[in-house]
N, CA, C and O of each residue as an XYZ file, in Angstrom:
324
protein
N       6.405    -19.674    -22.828
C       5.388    -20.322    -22.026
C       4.397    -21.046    -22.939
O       4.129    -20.519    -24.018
N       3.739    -22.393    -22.547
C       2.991    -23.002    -23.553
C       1.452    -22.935    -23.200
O       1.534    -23.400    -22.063
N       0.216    -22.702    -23.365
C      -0.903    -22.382    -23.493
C      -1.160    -22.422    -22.036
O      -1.705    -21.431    -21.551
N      -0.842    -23.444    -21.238
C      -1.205    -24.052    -19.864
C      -0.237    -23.039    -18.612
O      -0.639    -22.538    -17.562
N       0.725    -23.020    -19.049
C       0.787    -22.046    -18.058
C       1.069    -20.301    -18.643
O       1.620    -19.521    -17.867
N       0.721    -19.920    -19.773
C      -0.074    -18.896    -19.951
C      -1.652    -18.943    -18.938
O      -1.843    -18.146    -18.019
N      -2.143    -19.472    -19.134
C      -3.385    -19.651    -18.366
C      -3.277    -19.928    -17.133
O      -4.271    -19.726    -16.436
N      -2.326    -20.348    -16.645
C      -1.953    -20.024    -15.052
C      -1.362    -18.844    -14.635
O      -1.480    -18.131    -13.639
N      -0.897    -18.823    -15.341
C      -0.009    -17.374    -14.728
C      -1.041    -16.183    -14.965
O      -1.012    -15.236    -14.180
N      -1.870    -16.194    -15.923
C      -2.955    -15.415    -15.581
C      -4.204    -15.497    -14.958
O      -5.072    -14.643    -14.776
N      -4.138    -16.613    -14.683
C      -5.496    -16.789    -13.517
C      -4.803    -16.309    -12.176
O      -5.386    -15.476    -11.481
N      -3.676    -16.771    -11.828
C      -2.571    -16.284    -10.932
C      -2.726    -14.540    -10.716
O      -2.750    -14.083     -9.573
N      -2.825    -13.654    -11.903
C      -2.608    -12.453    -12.013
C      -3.644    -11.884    -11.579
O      -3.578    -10.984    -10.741
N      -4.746    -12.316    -12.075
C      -6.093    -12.013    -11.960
C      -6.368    -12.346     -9.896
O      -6.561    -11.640     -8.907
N      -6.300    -13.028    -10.033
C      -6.204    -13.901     -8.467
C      -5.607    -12.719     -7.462
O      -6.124    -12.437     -6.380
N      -4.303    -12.013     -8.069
C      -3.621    -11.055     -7.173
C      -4.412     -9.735     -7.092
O      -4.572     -9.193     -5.998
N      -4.746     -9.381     -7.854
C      -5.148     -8.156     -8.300
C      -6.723     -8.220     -7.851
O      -7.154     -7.233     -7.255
N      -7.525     -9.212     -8.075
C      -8.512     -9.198     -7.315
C      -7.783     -8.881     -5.459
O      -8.011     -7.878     -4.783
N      -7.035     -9.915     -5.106
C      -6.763     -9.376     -3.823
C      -6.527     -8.110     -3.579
O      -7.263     -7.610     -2.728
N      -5.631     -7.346     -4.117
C      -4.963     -6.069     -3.782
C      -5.786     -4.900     -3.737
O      -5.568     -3.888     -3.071
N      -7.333     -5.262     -4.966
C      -8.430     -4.765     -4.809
C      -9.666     -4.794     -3.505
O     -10.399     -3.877     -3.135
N      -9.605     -5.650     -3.199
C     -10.294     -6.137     -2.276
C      -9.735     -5.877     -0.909
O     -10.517     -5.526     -0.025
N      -8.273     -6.037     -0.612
C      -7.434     -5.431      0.802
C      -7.931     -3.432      0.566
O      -8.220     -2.692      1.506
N      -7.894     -3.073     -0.714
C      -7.752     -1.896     -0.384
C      -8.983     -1.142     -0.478
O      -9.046      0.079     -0.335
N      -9.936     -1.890     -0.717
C     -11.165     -1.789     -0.249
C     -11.570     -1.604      1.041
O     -12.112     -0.639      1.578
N     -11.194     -2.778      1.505
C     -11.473     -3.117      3.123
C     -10.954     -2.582      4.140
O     -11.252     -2.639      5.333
N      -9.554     -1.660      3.169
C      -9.369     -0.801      4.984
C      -9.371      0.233      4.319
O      -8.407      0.970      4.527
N     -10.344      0.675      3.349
C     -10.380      2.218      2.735
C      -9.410      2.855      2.592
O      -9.351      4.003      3.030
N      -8.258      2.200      1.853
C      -7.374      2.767      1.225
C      -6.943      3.749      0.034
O      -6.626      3.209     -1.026
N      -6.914      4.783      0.098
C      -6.623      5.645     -1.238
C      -5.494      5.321     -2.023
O      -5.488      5.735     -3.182
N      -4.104      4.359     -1.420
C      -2.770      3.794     -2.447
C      -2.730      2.748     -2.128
O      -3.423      2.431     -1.162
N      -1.880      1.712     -2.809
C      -1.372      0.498     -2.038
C      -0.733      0.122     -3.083
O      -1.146      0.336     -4.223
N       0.296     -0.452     -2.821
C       1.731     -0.830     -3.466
C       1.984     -2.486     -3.286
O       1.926     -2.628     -2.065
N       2.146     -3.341     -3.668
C       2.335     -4.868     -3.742
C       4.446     -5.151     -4.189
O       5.262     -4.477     -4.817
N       4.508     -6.357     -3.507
C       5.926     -6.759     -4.028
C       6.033     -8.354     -4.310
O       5.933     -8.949     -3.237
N       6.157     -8.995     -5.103
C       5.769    -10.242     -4.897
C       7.389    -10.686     -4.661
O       8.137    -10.173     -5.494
N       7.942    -11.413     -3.825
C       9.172    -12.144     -3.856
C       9.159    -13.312     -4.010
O       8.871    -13.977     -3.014
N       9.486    -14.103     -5.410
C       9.252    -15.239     -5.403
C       9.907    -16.191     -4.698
O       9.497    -17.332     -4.488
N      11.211    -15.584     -4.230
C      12.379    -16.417     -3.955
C      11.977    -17.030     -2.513
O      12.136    -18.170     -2.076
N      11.326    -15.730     -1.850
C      10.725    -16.433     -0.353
C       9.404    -17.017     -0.221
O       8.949    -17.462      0.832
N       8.652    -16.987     -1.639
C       7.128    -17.227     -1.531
C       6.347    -16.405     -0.949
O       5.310    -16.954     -0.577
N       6.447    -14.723     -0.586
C       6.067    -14.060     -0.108
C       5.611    -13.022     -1.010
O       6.144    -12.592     -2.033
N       4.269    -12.622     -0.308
C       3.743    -11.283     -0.811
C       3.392    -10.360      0.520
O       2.731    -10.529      1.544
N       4.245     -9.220     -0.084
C       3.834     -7.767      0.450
C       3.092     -6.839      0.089
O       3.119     -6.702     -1.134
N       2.407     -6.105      0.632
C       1.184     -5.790      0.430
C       1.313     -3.961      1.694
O       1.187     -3.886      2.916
N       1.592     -2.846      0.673
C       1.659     -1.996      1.770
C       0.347     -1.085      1.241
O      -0.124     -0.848      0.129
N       0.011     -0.709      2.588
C      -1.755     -0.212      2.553
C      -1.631      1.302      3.117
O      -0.818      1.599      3.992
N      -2.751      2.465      2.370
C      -2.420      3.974      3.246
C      -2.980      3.390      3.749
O      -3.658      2.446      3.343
N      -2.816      3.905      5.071
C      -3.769      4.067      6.648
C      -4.121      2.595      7.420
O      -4.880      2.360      8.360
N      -3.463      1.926      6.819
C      -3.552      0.608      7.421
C      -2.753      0.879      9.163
O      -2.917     -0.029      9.977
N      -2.321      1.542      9.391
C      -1.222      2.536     10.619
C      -2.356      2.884     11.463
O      -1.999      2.984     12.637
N      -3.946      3.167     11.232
C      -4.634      3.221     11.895
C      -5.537      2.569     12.264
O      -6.470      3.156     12.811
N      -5.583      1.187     12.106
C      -6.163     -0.073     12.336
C      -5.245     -0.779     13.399
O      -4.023     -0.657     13.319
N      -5.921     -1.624     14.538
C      -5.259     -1.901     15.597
C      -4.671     -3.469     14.989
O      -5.208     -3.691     13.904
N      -3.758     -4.546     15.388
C      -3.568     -5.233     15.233
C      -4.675     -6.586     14.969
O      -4.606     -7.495     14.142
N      -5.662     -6.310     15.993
C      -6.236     -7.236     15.557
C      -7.655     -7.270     14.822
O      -8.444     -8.202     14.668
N      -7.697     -6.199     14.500
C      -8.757     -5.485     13.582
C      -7.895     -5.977     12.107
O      -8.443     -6.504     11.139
N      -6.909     -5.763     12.186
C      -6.282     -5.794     10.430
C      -6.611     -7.691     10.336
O      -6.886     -8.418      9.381
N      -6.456     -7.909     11.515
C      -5.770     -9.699     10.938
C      -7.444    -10.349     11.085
O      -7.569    -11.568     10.966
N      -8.993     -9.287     11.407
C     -10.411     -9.728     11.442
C     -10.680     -9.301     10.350
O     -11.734     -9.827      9.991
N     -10.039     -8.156      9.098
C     -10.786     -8.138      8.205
C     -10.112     -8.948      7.202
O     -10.738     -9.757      6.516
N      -8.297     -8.677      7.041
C      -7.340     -9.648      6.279
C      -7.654    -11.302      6.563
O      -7.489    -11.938      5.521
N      -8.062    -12.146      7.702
C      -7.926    -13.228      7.694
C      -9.379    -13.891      6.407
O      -9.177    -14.615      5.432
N     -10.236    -13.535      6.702
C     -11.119    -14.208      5.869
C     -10.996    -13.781      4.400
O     -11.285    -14.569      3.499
N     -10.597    -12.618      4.175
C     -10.223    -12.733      2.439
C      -9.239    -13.468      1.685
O      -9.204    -13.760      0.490
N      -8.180    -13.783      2.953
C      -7.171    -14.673      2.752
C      -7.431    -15.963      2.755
O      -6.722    -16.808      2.209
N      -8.501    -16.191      3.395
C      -9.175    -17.944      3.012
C      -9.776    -18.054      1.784
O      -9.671    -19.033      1.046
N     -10.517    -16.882      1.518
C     -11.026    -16.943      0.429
C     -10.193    -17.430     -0.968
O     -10.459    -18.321     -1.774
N      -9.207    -16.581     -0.918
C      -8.501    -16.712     -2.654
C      -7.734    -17.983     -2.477
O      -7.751    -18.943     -3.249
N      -6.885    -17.842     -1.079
C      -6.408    -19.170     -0.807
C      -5.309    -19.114     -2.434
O      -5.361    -19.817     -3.443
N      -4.380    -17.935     -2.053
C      -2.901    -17.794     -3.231
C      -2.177    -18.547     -2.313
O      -2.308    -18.747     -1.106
N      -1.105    -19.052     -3.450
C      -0.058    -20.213     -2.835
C       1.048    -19.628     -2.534
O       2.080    -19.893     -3.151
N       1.001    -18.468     -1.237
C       2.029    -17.569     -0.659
C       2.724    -18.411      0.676
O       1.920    -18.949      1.438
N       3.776    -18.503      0.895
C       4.019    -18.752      2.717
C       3.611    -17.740      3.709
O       3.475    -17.730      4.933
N       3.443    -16.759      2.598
C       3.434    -15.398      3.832
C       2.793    -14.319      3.152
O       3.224    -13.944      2.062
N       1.738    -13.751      3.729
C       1.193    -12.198      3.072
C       1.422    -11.509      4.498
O       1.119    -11.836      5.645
N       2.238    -10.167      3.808
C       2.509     -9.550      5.115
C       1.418     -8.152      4.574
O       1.073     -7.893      3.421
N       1.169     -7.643      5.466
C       0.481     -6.418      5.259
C       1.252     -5.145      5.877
O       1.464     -5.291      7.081
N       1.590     -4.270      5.489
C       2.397     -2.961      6.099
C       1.669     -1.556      5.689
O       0.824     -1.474      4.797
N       2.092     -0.560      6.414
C       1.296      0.449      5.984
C       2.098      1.667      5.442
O       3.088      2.084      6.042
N       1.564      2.322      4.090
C       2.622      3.151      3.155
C       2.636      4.645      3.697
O       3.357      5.488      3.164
């Protein structure tokens, strides 16, 4: 890798990991496990106790952090571990 995307791929890293911090913050999670699939452009994202949040409670606290970072995913799915 040459300087430039060293430096992407870790602003990239940083970028995730702030998220995964921040999801498992927000639904007071004690684990959470990530999968990135590049092949579909998708990130998974499994949360404890996310199982006790109603549907549209998960997608009022997940939607605005997801504007925020604004990662170049097709899809963040959220599931619960």
């Amino acid at each position: 890798m040459n300087n430039i995307e060293e430096t992407e791929h870790q602003s990239f890293e940083e970028d995730l990991q702030f998220l995964i911090k921040t999801l498992k913050e927000s639904f007071e999670s004690t684990d959470v496990q990530y999968f990135v699939d590049d092949h579909n452009d998708t990130l998974y994202v499994k949360l404890e106790g996310l199982d006790e949040y109603p549907e549209e409670e998960i997608e009022e606290i997940a939607t605005p952090i997801f504007e925020i970072l604004d990662l170049d995913f097709e899809e963040i799915i959220l599931l619960p571990l």
